[in-house]
C-alpha positions, -999 to +999 in steps of 0.1 A: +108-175+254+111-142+274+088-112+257+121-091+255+140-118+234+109-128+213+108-087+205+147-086+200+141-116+172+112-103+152+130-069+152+165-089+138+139-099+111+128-069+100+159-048+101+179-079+080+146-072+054+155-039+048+191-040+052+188-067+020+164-046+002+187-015+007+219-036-009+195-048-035+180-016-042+147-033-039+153-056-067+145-081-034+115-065-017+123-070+020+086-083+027+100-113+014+134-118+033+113-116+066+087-140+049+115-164+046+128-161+076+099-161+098+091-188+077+121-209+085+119-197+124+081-212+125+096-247+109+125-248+133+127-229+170+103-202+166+071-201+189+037-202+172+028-169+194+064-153+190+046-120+179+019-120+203+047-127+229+068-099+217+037-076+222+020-071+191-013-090+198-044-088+177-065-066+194-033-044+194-026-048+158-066-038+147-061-002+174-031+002+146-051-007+116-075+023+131-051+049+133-029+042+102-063+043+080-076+071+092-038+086+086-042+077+051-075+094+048-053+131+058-029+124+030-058+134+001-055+162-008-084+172-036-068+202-054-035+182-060-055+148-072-074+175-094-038+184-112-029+145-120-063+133-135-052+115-162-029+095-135-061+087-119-078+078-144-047+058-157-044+040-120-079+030-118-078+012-154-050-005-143-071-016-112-098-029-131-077-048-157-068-064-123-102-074-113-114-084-145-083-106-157-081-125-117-116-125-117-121-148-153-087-170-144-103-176-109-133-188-127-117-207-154-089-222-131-097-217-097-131-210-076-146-175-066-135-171-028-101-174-045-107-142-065-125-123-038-096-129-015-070-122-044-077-091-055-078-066-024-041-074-019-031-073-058-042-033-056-029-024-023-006-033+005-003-041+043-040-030+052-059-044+024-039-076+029-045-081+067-084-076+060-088-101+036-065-126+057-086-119+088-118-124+071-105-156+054-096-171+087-129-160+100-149-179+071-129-210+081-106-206+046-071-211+060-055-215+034-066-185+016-056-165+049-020-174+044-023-168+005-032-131+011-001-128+026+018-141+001+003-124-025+017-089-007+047-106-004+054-122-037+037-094-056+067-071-052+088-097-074+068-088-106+066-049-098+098-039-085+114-051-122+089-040-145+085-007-127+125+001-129+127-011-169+095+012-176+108+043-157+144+038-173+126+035-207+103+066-203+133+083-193+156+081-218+127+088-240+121+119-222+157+133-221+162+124-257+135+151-263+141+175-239+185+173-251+169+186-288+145+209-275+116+190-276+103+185-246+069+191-235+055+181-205+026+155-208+019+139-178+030+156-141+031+195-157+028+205-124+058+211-095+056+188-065+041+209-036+067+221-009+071+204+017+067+222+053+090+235+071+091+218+112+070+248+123+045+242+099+045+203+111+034+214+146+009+239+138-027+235+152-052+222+124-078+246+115-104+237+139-081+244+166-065+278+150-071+302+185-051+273+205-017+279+210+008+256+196+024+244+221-011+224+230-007+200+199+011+179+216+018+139+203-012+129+229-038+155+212-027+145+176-034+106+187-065+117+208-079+129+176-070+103+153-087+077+179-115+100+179-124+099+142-115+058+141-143+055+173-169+075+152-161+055+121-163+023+142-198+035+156-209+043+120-201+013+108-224-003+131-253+021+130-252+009+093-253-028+099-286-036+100-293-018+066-257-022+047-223-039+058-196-016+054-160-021+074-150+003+099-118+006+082-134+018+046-150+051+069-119+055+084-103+064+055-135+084+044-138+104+077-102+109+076-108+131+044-136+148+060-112+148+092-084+171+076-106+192+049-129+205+080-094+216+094-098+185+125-067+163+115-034+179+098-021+162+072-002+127+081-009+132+118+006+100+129+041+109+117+037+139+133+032+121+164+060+101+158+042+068+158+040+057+124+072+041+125+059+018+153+025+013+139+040-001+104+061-021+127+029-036+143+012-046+111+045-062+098+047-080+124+008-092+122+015-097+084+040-123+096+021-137+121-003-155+102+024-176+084+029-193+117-005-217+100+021-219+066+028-258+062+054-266+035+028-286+017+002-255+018+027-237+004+033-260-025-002-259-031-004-225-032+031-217-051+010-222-087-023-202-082-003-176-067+022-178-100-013-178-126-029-149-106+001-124-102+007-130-136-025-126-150-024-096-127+000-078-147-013-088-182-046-071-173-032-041-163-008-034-191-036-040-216-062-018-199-036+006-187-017+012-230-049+017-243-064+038-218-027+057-221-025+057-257-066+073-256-049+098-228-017+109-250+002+089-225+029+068-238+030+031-233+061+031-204+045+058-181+010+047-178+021+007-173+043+023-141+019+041-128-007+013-129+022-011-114+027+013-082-004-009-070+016-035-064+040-021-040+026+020-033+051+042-011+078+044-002+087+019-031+071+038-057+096+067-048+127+048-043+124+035-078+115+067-093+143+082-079+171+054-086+158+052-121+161+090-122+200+090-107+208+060-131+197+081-162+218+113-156+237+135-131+230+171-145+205+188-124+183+204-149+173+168-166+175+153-130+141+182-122+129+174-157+126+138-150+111+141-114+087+169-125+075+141-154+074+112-137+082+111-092+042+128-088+021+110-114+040+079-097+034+088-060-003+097-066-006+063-085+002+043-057-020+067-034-047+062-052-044+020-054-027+011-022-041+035-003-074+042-010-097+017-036-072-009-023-090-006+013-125+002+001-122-027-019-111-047+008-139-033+033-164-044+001-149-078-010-146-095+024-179-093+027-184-112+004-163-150+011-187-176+015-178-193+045-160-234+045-188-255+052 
């Protein structure tokens, strides 16, 4: 099979993903259309190297893992996190009703490299999911390498649906207040910052404020991010012999440091319009490891997968209504924003916004309903999926004791 018509399948994959999800409205997540049908192209004609033949190779998909990390690390912003710390508080509950509920079932039911390798992915996306499947393959676990996987894929089935009920609950249960005049805001209370105008996008990062603009160039945005990833790597090694920490958990740390020193703008990588190809990348490395995906592992998989995801969500809506309820947080709005770890963005603001346009068309309860509920939901999943997700990751894989 030819590079250029290995490429021009993969890519038919991902686009029929998304065109499903868009007809769906997520209601089918289009992780798991391309699951299927890489799936069925792995069990029929497919190559077992169709995405290292297309391009994406692993040493090309961990220089992509560097530079969307570090991305993520631009995208906090303290004063803003600051202004939503009862969603903060609210998503890490959620997080550790996670932990705590896989943890006991993988104890009870299963065994403890099942749990470690679990519950990165249940808290996060794409990233934390590739690092636990590369570190499970490294251990000799392949079976819990492809099981990672499909807990990002599958995961989506559980929080897409519970998300959409809670947000249309919440709601109506907020314009049924504000309609008798008696709103009051309890959750967001804050606008969503503006967003910058293409100027702004281009302008020169603090550090580099006597440079003219015209120098920030695509190539001195990705210069920088690779910059911060090398020092991050180097870190990460100096710190070896005393304490094992992934290069991608300081990626997203010096990232922060990165763009509060005024070194990195915020989101970089779009700005150097390569995100779009990097998340294509790490799709496409996602997918790769079900080429070791066996009809017979995945039967043996299908039930712990089932129990854990499950178990998942029980222990975050407990933790998340009573830490809600202690918050003045009703029931519907803290279980969404701890279920945005099971998806993050852009989901988390597709659903907020078609559960929004479902509940009303006037404009005034449209801004009511997004000032309440699109930010606390957006810095939900930001602080799951984007950040403890990958620290836990970093941590946890550590931490898989090895097939014998």
């Amino acid at each position: 099979m030819s590079q250029m018509f290995a490429l021009l399948l993969v890519m038919v994959i991902l686009y029929l993903g998304d065109l499903v999800s868009v007809r769906t409205k997520a209601w089918i997540p289009s992780v798991f259309v391309c699951a299927v049908l890489f799936l069925f192209g792995y069990w029929t004609f497919f190559p077992q190297d169709i995405v290292s033949r297309a391009g994406i190779t692993p040493v090309v998909a961990v220089m992509l893992m560097y530079l969307l990390i570090t991305n993520m690390g631009t995208l906090l912003s303290v004063p803003e996190l600051i202004r939503q710390w009862k969603t903060i508080i609210i998503s890490l509950a959620g997080i550790a009703g996670i932990m705590v509920t896989v943890f006991v079932v993988c104890m009870l039911m299963f065994d403890r490299n099942t749990a470690i390798v679990t519950i990165p992915p249940l808290v996060g996306g794409i990233v934390s999911a590739i690092i636990m499947s590369k570190g499970a393959a490294s251990a000799g676990l392949v079976d819990l390498s492809v099981f990672a996987i499909l807990i990002y894929v599958m995961q989506g089935f559980a929080g897409y649906p519970l998300t959409a009920i809670m947000l249309q609950r919440e709601g109506k249960r907020v314009l049924q207040k504000y309609r008798s005049g008696e709103w009051q805001e309890t959750v967001a209370g804050t606008p969503l910052p503006d967003k910058t105008s293409g100027a702004a996008d281009n302008a020169m990062p603090r550090l580099f404020g006597r440079m003219p603009a015209h120098y920030n160039t695509s190539y001195f945005k990705f210069m920088r991010l690779a910059f911060v990833g090398w020092l991050a790597y180097l870190v990460s090694g100096w710190l070896a012999p005393v304490v094992a920490v992934s290069p991608f958990v300081l990626c997203l740390l010096f990232g922060v440091i990165a763009a509060s020193l005024g070194f990195l703008e915020r989101q970089p990588l779009q700005k150097a319009n390569g995100f779009g190809f990097a998340v294509m990348g790490l799709m496409l490395f996602i997918f790769d490891t079900l080429n070791r995906a066996t009809p017979e592992m995945l039967l043996r998989l299908l039930l712990p997968m089932l129990v854990l995801i499950a178990a998942a969500v029980v222990g975050m809506f407990i933790v998340s209504w009573i830490v809600g309820k202690m918050l003045g947080v009703s029931m519907e709005m803290a279980f969404a924003i701890a279920l945005t770890s099971m998806y993050g963005f852009p989901a988390d603001y597709i659903i907020t916004n078609e559960a929004i346009t479902a509940l009303t068309k006037d404009e005034k309860e449209r801004e009511v309903l997004t000032q309440h509920m699109l930010a606390p939901m957006l810095v939900g999943g930001f602080i799951s999926v984007t950040m403890v997700s990958v620290v836990l990751a970093g941590i946890m894989v550590g931490y898989i004791i090895p097939a014998v």
